[in-house]
C-alpha positions as CSV (number, residue, x, y, z in Angstrom):
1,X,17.2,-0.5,20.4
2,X,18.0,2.2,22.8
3,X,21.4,1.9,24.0
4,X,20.5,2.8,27.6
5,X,18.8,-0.4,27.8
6,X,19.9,-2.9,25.2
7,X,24.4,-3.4,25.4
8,X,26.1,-2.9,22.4
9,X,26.9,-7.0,22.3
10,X,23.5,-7.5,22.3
11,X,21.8,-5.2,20.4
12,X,24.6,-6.9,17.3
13,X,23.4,-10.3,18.3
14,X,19.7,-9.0,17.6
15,X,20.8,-7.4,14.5
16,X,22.4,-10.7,13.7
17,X,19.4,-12.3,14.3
18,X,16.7,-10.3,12.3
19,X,18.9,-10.1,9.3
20,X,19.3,-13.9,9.0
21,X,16.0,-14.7,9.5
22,X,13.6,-15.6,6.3
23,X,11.2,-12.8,5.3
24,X,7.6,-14.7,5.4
25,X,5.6,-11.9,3.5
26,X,2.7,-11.6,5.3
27,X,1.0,-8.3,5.0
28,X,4.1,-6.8,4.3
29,X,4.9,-8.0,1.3
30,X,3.2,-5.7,-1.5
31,X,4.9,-2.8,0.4
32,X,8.5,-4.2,0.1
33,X,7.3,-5.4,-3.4
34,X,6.8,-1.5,-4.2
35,X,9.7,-0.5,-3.0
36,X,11.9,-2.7,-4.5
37,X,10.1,-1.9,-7.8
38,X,10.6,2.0,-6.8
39,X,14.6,1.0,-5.5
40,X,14.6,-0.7,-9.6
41,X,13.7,1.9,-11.4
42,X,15.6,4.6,-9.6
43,X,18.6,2.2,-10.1
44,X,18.0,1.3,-13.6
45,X,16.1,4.3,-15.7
46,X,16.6,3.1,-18.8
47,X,14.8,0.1,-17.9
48,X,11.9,2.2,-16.7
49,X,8.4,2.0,-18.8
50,X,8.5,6.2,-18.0
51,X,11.9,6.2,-19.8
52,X,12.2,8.2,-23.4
53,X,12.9,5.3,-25.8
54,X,15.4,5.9,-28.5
């Protein structure tokens, strides 16, 4: 949203928008489904299958 062309009031009504909406999956979904797995792990280590068990 370049701010040359798109006001600041709009461009947070857009924002507004796009972050209420409902994610549909689609053919994005494996890829956000790997990277909250990734986002997990990183998070979380010890719950990692890579982690050294004890």
């Amino acid at each position: 949203l370049g701010a040359r062309v798109i006001g600041p009031e709009l461009a947070k009504t857009i924002v507004d928008h796009f972050l209420a909406s409902h994610f549909s999956g689609g053919n994005s979904a494996k890829k956000v489904d790997a990277i909250t797995d990734y986002e997990r792990q990183r998070n979380n280590p010890s719950d990692s299958a890579d982690a050294p068990q004890a």
